[in-house]
C-alpha positions as a Markdown table, in Angstrom:
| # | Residue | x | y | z |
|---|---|---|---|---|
| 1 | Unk | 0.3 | 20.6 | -31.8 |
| 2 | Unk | 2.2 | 20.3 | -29.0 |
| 3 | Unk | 2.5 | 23.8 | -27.8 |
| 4 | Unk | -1.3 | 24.0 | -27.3 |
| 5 | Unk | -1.6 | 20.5 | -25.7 |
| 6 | Unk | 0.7 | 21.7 | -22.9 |
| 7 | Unk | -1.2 | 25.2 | -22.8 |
| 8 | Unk | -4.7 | 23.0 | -22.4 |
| 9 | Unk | -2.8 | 20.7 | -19.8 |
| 10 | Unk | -1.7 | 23.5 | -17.8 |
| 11 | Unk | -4.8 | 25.7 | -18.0 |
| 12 | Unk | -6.6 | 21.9 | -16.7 |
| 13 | Unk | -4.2 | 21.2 | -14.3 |
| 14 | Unk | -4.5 | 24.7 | -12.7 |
| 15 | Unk | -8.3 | 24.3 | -13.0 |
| 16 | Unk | -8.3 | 21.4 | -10.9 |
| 17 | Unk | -6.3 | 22.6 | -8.4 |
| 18 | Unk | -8.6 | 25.5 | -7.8 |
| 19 | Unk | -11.5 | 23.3 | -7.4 |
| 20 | Unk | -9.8 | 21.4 | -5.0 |
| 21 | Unk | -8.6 | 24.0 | -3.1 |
| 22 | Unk | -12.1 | 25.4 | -2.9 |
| 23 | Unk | -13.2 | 22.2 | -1.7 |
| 24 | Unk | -10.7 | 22.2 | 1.4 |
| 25 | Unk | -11.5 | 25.6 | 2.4 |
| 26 | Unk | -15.5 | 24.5 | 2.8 |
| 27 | Unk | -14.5 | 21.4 | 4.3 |
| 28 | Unk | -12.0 | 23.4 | 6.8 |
| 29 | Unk | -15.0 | 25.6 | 7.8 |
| 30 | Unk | -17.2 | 22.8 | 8.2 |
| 31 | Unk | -14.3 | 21.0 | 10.4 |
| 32 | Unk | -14.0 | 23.8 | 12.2 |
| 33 | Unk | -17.7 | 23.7 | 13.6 |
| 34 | Unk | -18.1 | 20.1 | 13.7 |
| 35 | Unk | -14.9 | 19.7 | 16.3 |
| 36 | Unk | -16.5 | 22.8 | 18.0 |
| 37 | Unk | -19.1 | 20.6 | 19.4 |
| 38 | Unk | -17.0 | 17.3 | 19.7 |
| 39 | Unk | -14.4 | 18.0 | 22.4 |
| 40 | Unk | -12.6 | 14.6 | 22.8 |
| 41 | Unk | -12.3 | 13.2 | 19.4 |
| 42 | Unk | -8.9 | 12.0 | 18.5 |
| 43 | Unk | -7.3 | 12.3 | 15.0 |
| 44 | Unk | -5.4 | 10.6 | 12.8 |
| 45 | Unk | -3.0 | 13.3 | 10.2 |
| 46 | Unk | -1.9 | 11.1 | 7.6 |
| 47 | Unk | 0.3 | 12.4 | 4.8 |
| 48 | Unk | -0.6 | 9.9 | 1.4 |
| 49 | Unk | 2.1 | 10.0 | -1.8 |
| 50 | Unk | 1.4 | 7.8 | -4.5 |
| 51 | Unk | 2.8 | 7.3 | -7.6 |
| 52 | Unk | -0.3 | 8.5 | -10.1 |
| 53 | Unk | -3.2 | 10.2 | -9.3 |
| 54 | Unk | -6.0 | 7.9 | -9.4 |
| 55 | Unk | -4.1 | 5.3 | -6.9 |
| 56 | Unk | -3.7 | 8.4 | -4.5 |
| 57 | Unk | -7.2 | 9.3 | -4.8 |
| 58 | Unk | -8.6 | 6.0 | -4.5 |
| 59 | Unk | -6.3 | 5.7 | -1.6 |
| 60 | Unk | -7.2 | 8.8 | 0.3 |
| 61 | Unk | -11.2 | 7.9 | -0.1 |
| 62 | Unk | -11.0 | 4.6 | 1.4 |
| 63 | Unk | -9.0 | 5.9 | 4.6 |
| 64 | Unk | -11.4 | 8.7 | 4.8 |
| 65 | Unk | -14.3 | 6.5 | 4.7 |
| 66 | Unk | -12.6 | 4.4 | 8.1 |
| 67 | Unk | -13.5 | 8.0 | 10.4 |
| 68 | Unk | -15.7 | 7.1 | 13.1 |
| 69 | Unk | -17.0 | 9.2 | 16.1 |
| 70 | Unk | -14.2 | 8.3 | 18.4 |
| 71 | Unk | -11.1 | 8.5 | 15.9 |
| 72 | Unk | -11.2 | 10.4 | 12.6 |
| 73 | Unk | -8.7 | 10.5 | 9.8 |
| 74 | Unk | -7.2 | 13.5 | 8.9 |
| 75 | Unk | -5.5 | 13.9 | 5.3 |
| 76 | Unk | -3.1 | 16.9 | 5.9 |
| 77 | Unk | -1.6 | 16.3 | 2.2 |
| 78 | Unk | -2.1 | 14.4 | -0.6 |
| 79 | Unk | 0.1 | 14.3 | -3.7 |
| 80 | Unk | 1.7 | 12.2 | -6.9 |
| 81 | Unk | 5.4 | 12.0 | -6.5 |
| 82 | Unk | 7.9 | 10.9 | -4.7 |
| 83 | Unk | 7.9 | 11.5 | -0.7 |
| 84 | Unk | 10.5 | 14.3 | -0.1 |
| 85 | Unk | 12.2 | 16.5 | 2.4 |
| 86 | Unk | 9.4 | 18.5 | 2.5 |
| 87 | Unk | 6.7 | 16.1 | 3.2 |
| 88 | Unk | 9.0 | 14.8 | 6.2 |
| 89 | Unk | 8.8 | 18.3 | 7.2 |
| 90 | Unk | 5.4 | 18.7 | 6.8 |
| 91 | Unk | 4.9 | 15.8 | 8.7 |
| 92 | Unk | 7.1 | 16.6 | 11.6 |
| 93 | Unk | 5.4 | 20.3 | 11.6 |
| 94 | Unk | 1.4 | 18.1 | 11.7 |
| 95 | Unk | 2.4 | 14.9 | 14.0 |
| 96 | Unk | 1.1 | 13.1 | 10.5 |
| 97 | Unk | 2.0 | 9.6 | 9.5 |
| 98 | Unk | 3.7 | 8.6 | 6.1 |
| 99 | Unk | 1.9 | 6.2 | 3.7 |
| 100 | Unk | 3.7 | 6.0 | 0.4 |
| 101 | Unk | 1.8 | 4.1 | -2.4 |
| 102 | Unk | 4.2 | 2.4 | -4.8 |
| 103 | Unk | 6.5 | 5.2 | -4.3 |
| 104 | Unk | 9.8 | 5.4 | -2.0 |
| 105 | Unk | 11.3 | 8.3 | -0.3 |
| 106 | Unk | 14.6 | 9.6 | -1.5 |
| 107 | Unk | 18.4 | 9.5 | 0.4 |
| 108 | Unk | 17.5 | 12.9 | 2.3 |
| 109 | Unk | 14.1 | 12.5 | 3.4 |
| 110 | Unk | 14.5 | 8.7 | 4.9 |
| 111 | Unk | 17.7 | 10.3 | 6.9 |
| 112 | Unk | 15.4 | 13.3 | 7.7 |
| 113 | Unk | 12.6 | 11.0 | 8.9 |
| 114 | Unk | 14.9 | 8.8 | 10.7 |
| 115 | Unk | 16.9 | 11.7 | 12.9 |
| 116 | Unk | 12.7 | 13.1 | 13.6 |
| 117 | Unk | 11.4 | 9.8 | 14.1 |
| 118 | Unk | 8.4 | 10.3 | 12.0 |
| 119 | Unk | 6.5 | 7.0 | 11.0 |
| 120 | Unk | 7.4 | 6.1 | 7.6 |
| 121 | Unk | 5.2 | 3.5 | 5.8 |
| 122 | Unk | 5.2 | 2.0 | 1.9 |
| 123 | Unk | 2.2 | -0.5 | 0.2 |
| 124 | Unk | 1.6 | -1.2 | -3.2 |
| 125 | Unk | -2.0 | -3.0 | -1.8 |
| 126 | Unk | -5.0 | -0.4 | -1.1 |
| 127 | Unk | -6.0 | -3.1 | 1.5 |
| 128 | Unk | -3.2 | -3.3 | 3.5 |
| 129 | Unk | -2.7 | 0.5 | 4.0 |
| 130 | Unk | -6.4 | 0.7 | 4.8 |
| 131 | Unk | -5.7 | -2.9 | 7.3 |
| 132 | Unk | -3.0 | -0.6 | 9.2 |
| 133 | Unk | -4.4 | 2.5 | 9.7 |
| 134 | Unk | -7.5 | 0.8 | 10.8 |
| 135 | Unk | -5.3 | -1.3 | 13.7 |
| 136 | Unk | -4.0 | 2.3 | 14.1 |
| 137 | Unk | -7.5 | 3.7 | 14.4 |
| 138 | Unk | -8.1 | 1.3 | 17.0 |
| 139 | Unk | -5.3 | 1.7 | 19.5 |
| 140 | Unk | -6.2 | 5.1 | 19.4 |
| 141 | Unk | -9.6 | 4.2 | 20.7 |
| 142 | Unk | -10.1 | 4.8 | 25.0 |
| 143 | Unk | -10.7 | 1.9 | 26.4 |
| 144 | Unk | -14.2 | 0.6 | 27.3 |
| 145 | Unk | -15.3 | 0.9 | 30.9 |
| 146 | Unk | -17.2 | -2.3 | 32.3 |
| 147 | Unk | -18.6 | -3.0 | 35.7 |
| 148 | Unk | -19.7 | -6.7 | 36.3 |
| 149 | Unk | -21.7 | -7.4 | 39.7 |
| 150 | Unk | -19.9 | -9.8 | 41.7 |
């Protein structure tokens, strides 16, 4: 019946939220050592909303997969839904770039963003969100130091 469909949803749903909070807590530790030893490596925070779950996790592994050992991508949050006054918070509070995937932001979040200048940015193609933060990756980069004998 219905009742117990949404019982089983729920109990899932919270299920899977514990396991992925468990997995940001180890991954925080682990971040937290790693950048220990790596003093100038710059990041990227990126904030990803997408409009189901599989696009935003899809998403989110293909830009994590672009970190190097000069610039790495940092997912600060990562969510189904709409992108909201609260993620333009968020992304004021973590210096993070927008990327919307076949979602929008509402009225009050694009006039938030705008008044807080914080870099807005919708694709509906996997490819070109992962084309752009890779030409972002790369402006981050310090330039390359050559010496030519005259």
């Amino acid at each position: 019946d219905e009742r117990r469909a949404r019982e089983v949803a729920t109990f899932r749903q919270g299920k899977y939220r514990d396991v992925k909070l468990a997995k940001q807590q180890a991954a925080k530790l682990e971040n937290m050592f790693n950048e220990m030893g790596q003093g100038d490596v710059q990041t990227l925070p990126l904030i990803i909303k997408a409009d189901v779950q599989g696009s935003q996790e899809a998403l989110a592994a293909s830009l994590l997969k672009l970190s190097n050992a000069e610039v790495k991508v940092q997912i600060v949050h990562a969510a189904v839904g709409g992108i909201s006054e609260s993620d333009i918070n968020l992304a004021i509070a973590s210096k993070a770039v927008i990327i919307g995937f076949n979602v929008r932001a509402d009225a009050g979040a694009r006039k938030l963003a705008e008044g807080n200048a914080v870099d807005l940015r919708y694709y509906s193609i996997i490819y070109d969100a992962v084309d752009d933060v890779t030409n972002a990756m790369s402006g981050m980069l310090a330039p390359e130091q050559r010496e030519e004998a005259l």
